[in-house]
C-alpha positions, 0 to 999 in steps of 0.5 A: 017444317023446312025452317032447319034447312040448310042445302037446297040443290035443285040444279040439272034438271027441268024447273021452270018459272021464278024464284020464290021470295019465300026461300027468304023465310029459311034462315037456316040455308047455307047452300042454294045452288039452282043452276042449269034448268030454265028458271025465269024471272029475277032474283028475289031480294029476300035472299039477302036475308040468308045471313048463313049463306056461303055459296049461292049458284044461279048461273045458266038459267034465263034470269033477268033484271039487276042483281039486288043489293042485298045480296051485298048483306051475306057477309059469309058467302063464299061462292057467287056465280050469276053467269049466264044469264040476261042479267043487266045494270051494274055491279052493286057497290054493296057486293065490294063488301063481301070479305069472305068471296072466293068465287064470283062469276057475272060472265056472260050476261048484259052487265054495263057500267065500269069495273069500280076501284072498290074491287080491290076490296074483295081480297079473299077471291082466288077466281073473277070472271066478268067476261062477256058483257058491256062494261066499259072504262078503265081496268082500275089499279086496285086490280092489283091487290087481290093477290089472293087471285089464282084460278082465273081473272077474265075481263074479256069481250067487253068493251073495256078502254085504257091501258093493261095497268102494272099492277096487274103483275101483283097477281103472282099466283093467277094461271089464267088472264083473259083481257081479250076483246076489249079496246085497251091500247097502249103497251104490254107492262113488263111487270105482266112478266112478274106472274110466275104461276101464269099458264095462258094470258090472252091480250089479243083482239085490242088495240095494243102495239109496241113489242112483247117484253122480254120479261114475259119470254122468260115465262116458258110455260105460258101460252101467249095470245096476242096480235101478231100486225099490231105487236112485235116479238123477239123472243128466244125463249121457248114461250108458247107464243100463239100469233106467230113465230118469234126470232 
């Protein structure tokens, strides 16, 4: 009967226990959004068969377990929010293959594992949120080519090592960096003043010392958070800096 089905939207309300495995059987689907009510339990990997799929929403709902590799199968999804939830493991290398993913929301859950150079893969995303989580390592260089980026790439409040790469200065339209909360040292790259389109870049609460570069003062309609003990400032510009006053 519901084997034409192509919209399944039950978000903002109250239903409660787990995702049927059954939804699987509905090939037709190109749209379940389940977000906001108290569903429990975890994500069934039957969805991985939903090969029509372009936007699956789960986000904000008490979902536990690992994301299931086949997810990594709906070649055409475009939207993939997962946050806020209990979900744990690491990142399904599977999901690096998903061309067409513009959004792809994992923050605020008890993801672990390091952030793989194969995201650079995802070259089609204008919006990467993986704050909030405990995932460690480096910030790959492959970083850089997802020039498609534009809304917001947050890796906040993790635990997060190594230094800001400069390919990060590749990203020319995103608005919003958020690399806050982490453990990365070292010092600001330059190139990070390349992003023109940037509104707000949050690096404080790191380990990262030296001075902010002057090519970063250049972007006048940045709000810059950063820490004022442990990184200098001399800009004469009138960058929005938040952590002191430069002179």
């Amino acid at each position: 009967m519901l084997a034409s089905l192509t919209s399944l939207r039950l978000h903002y309300n109250y239903i409660t226990g787990t995702i049927p495995s059954e939804l699987g059987a509905l090939s037709s689907l190109r749209y379940v959004l389940l977000q906001q009510n108290p569903i429990t339990g975890t994500i069934p990997s039957e969805l991985g068969t939903l090969s029509t799929m372009v936007d699956l929403r789960l986000h904000n709902n008490r979902i536990t377990g690992t994301i299931p590799s086949e997810l990594g199968k709906l070649s055409l999804l475009r939207s993939l929010y997962l946050n806020s939830h209990f979900i744990s493991g690491t990142i399904p290398s599977e999901l690096f293959t998903l061309s067409s993913l513009q959004n792809f929301d994992l923050h605020g859950n008890e993801m672990s594992g390091t952030i793989s150079s194969e995201l650079g893969k995802l070259s089609s995303l204008t919006f990467l949120q993986l704050g909030h989580n405990s995932i460690f390592g480096k910030i790959p260089s492959e970083i850089g080519l997802l020039s498609s980026l534009s809304r917001n790439l947050a890796l906040d409040s993790n635990y997060i090592t190594g230094s800001l790469p400069s390919e990060l200065g590749l990203l020319q339209s995103l608005r919003s960096l958020y690399v806050n909360s982490n453990d990365i040292t070292g010092t600001i790259p330059s190139e990070l003043g390349e992003l023109i389109s940037l509104t707000t870049l949050q690096i404080n609460a790191n380990f990262i010392s030296g001075s902010l570069p002057s090519e970063l003062c250049a972007l006048t309609e940045t709000y810059i958070f950063y820490d004022e003990h442990e990184i200098s400032c001399s800009c004469t510009e009138s960058t929005y800096i938040v952590g002191t006053t430069c002179s």
